[in-house]
TORLOTI-377170 format. One record per residue: x, y, z of N, C-alpha, C in turn; residue in three letters. Coordinates in pm, whole numbers, plus 50000, padded with zeros to 5 digits. Each point is the difference from the previous one (the first is absolute). Layout:
nx, ny, nz, cax, cay, caz, cx, cy, cz, code
X, Y, Z, X, Y, Z, X, Y, Z, ALA
...
REM end
This chain:
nx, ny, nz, cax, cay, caz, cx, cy, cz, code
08076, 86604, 22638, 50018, 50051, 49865, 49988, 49886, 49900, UNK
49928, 50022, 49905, 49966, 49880, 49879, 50022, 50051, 49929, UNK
50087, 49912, 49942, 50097, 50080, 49750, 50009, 50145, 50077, UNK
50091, 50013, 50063, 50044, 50141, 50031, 49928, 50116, 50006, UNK
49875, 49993, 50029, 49914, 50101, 50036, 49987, 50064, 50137, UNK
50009, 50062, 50087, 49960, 50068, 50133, 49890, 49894, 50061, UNK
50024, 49956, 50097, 49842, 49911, 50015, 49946, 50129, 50082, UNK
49942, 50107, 49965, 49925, 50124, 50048, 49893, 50034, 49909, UNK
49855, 50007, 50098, 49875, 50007, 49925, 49997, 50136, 49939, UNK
49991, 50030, 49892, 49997, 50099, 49938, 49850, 50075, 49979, UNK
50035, 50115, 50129, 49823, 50059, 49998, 50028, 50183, 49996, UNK
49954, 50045, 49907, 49944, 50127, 49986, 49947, 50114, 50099, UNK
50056, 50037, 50078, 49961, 50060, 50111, 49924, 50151, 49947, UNK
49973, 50030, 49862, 49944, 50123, 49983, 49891, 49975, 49969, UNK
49898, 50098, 50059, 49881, 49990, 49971, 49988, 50078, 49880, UNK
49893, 49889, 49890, 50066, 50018, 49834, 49844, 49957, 49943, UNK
49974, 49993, 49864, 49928, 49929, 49924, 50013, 49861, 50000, UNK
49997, 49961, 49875, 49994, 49839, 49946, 50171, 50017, 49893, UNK
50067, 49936, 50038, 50105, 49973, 49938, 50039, 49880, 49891, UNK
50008, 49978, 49900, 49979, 49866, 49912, 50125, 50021, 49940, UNK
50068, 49894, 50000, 50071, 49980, 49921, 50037, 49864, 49837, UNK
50062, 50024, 49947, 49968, 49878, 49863, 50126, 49958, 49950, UNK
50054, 49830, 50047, 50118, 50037, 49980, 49998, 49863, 49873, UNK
50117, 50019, 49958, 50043, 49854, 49922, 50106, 49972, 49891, UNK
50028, 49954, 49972, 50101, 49994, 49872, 49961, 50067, 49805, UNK
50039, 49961, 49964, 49999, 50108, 49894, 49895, 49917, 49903, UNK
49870, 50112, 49965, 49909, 49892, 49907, 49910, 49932, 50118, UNK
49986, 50031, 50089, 49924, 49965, 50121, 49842, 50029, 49948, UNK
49966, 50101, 49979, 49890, 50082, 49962, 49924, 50054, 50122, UNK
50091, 50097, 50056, 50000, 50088, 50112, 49892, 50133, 49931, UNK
50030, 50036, 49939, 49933, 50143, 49927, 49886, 49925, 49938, UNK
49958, 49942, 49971, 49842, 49920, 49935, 49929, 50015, 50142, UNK
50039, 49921, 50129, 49897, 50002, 50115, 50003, 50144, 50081, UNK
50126, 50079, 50001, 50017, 50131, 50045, 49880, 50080, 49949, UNK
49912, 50030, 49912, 49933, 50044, 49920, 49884, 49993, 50058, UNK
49957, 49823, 49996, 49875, 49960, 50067, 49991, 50010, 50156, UNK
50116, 50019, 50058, 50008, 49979, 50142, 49955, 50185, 49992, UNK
50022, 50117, 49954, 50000, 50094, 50007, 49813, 50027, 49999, UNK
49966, 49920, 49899, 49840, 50066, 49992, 49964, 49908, 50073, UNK
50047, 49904, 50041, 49937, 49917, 50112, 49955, 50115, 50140, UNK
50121, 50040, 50060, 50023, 50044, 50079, 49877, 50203, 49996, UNK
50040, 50026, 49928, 49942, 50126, 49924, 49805, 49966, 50076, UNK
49943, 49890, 49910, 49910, 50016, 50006, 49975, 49900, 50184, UNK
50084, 49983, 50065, 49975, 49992, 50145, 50010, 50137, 50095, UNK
50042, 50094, 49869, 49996, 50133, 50114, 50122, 50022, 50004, UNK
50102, 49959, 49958, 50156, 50030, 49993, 50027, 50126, 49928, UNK
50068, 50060, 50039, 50060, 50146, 49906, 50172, 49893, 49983, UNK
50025, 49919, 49847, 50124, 49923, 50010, 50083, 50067, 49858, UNK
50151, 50006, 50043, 50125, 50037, 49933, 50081, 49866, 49997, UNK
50014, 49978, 49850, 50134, 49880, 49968, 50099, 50083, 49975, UNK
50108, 49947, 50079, 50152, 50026, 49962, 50084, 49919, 49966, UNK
50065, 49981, 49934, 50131, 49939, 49945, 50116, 49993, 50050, UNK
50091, 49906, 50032, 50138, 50024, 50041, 50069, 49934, 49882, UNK
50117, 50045, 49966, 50052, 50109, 50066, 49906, 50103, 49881, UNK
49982, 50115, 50069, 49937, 50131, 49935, 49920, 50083, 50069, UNK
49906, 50051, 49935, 49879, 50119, 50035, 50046, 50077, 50040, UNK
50114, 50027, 50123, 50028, 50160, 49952, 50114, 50038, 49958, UNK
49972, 50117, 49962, 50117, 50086, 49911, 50163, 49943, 50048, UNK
50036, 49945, 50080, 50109, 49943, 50075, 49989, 49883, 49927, UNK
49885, 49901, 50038, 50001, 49839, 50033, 50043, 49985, 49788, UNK
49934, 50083, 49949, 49974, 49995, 49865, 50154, 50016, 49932, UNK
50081, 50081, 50063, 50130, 50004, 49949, 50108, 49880, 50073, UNK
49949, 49957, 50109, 50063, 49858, 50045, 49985, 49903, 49932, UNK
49878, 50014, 49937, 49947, 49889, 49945, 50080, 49959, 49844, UNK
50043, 50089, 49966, 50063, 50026, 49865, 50092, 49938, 50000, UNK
50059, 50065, 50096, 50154, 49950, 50046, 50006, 49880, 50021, UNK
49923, 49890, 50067, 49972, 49863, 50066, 49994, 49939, 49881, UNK
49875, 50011, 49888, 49995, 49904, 49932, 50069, 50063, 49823, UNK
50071, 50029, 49977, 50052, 50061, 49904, 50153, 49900, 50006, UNK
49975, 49898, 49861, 50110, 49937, 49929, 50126, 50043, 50036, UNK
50021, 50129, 50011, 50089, 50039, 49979, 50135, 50049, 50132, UNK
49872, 49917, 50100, 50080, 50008, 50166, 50035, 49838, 50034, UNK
50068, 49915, 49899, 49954, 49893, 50035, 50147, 49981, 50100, UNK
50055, 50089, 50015, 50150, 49957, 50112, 49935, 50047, 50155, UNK
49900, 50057, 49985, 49931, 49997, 50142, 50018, 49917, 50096, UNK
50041, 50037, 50128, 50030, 49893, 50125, 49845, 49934, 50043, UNK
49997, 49925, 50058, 49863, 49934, 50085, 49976, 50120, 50085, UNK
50088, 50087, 50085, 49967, 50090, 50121, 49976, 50119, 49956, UNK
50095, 49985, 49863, 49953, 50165, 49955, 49842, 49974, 49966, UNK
49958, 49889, 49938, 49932, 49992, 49947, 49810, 50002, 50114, UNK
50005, 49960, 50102, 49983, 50003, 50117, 49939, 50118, 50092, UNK
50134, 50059, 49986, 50015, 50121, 50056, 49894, 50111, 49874, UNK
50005, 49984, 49906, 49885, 50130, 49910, 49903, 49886, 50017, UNK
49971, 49885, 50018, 49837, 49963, 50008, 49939, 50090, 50142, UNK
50075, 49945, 50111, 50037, 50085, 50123, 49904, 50157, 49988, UNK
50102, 50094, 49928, 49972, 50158, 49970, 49892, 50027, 49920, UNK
49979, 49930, 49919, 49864, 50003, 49941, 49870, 49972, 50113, UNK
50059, 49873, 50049, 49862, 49999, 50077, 49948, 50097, 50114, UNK
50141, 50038, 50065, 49982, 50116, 50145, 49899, 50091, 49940, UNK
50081, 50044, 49862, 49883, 50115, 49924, 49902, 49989, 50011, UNK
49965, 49892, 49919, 49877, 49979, 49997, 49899, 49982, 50096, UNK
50113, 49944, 50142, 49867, 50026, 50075, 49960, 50135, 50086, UNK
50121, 50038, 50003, 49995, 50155, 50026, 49899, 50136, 49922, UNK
49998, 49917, 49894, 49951, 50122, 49907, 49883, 49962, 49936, UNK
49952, 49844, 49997, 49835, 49994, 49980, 49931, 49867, 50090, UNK
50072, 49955, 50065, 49913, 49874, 50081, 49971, 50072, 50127, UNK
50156, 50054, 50078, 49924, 50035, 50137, 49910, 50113, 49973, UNK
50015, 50108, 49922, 49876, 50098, 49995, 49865, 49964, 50014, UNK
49977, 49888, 49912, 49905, 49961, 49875, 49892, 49888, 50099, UNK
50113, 49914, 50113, 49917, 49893, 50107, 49957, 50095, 50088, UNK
50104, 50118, 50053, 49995, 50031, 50132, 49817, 50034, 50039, UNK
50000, 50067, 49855, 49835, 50090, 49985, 49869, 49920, 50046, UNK
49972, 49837, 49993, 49901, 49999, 50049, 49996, 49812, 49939, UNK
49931, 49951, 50093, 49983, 49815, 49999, 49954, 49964, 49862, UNK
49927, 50091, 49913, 49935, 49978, 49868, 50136, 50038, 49941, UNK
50095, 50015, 49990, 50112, 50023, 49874, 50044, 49873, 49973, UNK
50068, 49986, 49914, 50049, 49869, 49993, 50113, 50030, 49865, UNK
50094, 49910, 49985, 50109, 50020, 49959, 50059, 49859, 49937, UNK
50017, 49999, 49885, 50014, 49823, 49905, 50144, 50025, 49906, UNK
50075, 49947, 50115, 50146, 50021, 49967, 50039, 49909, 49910, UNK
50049, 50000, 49827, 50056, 49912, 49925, 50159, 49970, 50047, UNK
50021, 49958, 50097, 50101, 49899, 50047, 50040, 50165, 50113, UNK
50062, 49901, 50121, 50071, 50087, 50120, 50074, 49876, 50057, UNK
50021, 50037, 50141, 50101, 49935, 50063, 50062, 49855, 49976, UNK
49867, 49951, 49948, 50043, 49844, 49970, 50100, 49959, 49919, UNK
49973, 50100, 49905, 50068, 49993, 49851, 50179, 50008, 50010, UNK
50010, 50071, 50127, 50171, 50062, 49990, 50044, 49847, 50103, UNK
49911, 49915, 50050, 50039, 49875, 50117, 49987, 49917, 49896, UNK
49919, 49956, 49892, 50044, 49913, 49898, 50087, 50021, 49900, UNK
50024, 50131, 49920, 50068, 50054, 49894, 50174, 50031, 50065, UNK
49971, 50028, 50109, 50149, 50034, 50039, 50049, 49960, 50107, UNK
49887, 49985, 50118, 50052, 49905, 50107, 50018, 49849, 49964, UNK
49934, 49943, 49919, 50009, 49861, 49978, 50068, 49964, 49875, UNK
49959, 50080, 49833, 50089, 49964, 49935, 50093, 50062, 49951, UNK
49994, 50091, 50063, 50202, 50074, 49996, 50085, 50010, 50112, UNK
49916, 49887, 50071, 50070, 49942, 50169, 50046, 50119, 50054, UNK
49959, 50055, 50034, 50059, 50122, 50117, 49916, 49967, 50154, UNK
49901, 49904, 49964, 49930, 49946, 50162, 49875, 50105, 49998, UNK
49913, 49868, 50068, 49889, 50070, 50035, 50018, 50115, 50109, UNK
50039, 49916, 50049, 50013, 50115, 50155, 50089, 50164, 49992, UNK
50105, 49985, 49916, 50048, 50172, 49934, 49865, 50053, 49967, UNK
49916, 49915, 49863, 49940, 50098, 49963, 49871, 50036, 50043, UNK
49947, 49887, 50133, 49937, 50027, 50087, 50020, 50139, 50058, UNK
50119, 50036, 50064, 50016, 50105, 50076, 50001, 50104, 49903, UNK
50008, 50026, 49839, 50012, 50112, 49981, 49867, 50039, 49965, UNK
49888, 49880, 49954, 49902, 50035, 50036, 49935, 50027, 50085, UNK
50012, 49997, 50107, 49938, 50036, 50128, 49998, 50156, 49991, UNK
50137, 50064, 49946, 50075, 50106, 50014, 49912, 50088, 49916, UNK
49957, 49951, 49874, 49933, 50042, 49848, 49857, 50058, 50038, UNK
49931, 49871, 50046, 49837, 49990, 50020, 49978, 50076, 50118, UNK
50062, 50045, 50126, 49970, 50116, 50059, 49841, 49912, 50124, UNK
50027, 49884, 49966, 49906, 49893, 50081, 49832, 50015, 49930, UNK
50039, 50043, 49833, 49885, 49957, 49949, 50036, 49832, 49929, UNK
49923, 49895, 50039, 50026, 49908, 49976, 49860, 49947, 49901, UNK
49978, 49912, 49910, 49904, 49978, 49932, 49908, 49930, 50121, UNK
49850, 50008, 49982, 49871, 49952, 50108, 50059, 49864, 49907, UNK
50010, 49961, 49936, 49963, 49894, 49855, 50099, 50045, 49881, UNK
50040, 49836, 49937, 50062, 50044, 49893, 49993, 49836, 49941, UNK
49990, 50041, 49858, 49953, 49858, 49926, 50094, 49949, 49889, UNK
50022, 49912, 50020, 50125, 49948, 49922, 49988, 49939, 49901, UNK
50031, 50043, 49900, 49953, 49922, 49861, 50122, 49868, 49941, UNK
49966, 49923, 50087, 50081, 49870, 49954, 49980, 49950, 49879, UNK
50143, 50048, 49880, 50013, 49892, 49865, 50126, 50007, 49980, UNK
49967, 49839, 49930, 50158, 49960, 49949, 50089, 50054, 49924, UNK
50102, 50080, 50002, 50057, 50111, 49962, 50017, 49979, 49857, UNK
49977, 49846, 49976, 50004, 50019, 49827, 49904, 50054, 49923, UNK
49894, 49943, 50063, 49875, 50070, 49944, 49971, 50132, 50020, UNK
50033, 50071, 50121, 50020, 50176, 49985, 50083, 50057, 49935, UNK
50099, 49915, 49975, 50069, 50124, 49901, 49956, 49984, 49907, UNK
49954, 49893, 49910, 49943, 49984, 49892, 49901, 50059, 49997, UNK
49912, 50051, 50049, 49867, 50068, 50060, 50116, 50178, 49933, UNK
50063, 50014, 50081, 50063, 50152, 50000, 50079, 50018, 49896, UNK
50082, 49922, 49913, 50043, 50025, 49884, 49889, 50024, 49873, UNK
49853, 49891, 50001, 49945, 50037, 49914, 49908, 50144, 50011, UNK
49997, 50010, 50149, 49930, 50174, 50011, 50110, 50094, 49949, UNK
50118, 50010, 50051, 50125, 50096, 50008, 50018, 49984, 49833, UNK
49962, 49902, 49920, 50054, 49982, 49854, 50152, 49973, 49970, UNK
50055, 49974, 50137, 50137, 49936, 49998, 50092, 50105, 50072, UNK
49932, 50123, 50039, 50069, 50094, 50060, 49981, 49977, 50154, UNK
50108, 49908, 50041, 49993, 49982, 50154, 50080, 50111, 50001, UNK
49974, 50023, 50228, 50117, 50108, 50030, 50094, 49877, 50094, UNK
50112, 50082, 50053, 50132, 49974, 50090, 49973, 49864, 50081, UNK
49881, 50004, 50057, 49962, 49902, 50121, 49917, 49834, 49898, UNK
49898, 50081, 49904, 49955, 49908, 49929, 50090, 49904, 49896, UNK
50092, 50076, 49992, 50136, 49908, 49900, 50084, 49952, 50089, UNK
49962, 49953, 50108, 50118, 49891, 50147, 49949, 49899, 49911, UNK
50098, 49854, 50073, 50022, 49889, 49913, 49830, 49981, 50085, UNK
49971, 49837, 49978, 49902, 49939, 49989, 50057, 49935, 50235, UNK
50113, 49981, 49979, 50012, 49905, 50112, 49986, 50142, 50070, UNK
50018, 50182, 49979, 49961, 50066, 50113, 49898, 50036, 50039, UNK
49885, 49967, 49871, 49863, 50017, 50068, 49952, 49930, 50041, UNK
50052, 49818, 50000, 49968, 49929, 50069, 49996, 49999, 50146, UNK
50170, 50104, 50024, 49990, 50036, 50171, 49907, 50090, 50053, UNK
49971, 50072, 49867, 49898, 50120, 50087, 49874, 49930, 50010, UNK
49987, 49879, 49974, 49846, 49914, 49946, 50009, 49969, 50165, UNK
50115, 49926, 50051, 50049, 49923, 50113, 50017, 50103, 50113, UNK
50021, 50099, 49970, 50032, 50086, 50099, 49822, 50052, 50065, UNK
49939, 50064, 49902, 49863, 50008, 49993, 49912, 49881, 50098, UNK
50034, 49910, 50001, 49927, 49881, 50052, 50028, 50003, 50112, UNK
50186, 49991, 50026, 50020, 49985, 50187, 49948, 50124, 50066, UNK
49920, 50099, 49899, 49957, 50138, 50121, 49884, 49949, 50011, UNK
49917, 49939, 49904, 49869, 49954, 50036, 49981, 49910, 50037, UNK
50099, 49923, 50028, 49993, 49881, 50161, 49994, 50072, 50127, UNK
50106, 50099, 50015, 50055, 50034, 50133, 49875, 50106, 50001, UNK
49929, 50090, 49945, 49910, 50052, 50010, 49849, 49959, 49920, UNK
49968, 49905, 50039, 49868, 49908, 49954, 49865, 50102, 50003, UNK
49982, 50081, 50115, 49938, 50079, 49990, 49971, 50136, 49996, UNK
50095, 50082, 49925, 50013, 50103, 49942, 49988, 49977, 49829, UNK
50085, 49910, 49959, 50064, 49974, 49847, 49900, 49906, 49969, UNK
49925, 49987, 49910, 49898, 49894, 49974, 50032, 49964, 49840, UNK
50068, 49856, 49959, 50039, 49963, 49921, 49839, 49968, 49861, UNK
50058, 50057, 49913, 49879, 50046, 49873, 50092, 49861, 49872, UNK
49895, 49885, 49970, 50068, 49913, 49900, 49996, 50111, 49889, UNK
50075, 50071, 49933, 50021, 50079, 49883, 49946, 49924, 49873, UNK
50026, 49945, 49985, 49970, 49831, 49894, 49828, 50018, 49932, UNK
49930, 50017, 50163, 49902, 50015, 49926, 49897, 50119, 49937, UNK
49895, 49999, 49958, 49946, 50142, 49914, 49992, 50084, 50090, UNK
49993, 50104, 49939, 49981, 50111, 50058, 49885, 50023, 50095, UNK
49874, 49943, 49942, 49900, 49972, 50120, 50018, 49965, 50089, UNK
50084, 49862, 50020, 49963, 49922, 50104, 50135, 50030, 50075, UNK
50106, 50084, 49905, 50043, 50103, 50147, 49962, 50075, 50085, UNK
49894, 50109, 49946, 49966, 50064, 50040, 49892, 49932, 50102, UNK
49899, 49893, 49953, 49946, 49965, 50120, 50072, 49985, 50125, UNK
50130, 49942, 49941, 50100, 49954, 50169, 49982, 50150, 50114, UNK
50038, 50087, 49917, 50040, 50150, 50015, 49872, 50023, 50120, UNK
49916, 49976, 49925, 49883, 50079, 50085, 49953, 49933, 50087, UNK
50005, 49869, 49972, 49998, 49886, 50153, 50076, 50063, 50151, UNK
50148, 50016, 49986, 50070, 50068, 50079, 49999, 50093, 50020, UNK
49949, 50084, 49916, 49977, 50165, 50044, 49886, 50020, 50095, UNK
49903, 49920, 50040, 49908, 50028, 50055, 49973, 50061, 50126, UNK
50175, 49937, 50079, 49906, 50011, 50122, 50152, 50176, 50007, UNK
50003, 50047, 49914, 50085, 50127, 50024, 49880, 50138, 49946, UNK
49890, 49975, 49958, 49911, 50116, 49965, 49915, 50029, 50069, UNK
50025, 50095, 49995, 49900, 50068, 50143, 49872, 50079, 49920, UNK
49887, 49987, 50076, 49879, 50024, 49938, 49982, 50124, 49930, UNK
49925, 49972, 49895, 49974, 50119, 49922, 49937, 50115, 50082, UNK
50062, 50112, 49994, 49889, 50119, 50054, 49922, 50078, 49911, UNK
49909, 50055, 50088, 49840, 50087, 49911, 50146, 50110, 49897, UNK
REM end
């Protein structure tokens, strides 16, 4: 076991689509490459759905309220945990497993999943990787991301990035001090050590292009040939 993780290879036993996931701290610019990764994928023959956590369905969307809304700020770490948790079961219950099960061309570009609740709450609201290891295991139903890309930046510069989009209207998670997104910065990193090749670290820092080139460098060897 390394930084309190399961030392257990984490593999997907359902036969599924292409699973992507996009994780990172706040101001990352996750939703800019989500977009391009979508018509990327599209014009390889992909039939692809982005989802959001916490949200998309009628459930995840009223968790979601609840999570980042000012106005829950006495929220525990587990309570807090526990609805990332219920949102996600939903969600995969009610549009990922349908949506992969159907056929190798689907594909699915998750704006943050499992990672997010092992840096945000296993690491910086210390409840341990390994708790929230197991409740993900419990959540994802052994859909695990093929790939997931990590948008590494210095948390000063993302929030500054997200206050001038938001116009100063952060929510619950985006108004933590500066030293807790630093853990989720830190937390983020020890998953993409211990998993080097699943989690593929993205310098955020730089343009948007030459993210996206990274993007498609690594995506390569997960697309399967276009059909007639």
């Amino acid at each position: 076991m390394t930084h309190g993780i399961p030392n257990v290879k984490l593999v997907c036993m359902i036969k599924k689509g292409l699973l992507i996931s996009l994780e990172g701290g706040e101001g990352c610019g996750k939703s800019t490459q989500s977009l391009r990764l979508k018509s990327f994928l599209e014009e390889k023959g992909y039939s692809v759905k982005i989802v959001q956590e916490p949200g998309e369905t009628r459930i995840g969307k009223k968790i979601r309220s609840l999570l980042l809304s000012k106005e829950h700020a006495e929220m525990t770490p587990l309570a807090e945990v526990l609805l990332y948790m219920a949102a996600r079961a939903q969600l995969v219950e009610e549009i990922i497993h349908p949506f992969l099960k159907q056929s190798p061309k689907h594909a699915i570009i998750c704006d943050r999943f499992m990672d997010s609740s092992m840096a945000y709450q296993g690491y910086a609201r210390k409840l341990g990787f390994e708790t929230v290891h197991k409740m993900n295991m419990a959540a994802v139903k052994g859909y695990i991301p093929d790939i997931t890309f990590l948008f590494d930046l210095k948390p000063e510069e993302g929030l500054s990035r997200k206050n001038e989009s938001s116009k100063g209207k952060m929510d619950r998670l985006e108004s933590e001090s500066l030293l807790f997104h630093r853990k989720v910065r830190k937390g983020y990193r020890l998953l993409a050590k211990r998993e080097p090749d699943r989690i593929k670290i993205l310098p955020a820092q730089k343009t948007p292009d030459k993210v996206w080139d990274e993007i498609k460098k690594h995506l390569q060897k997960y697309i399967q040939p276009k059909t007639r």
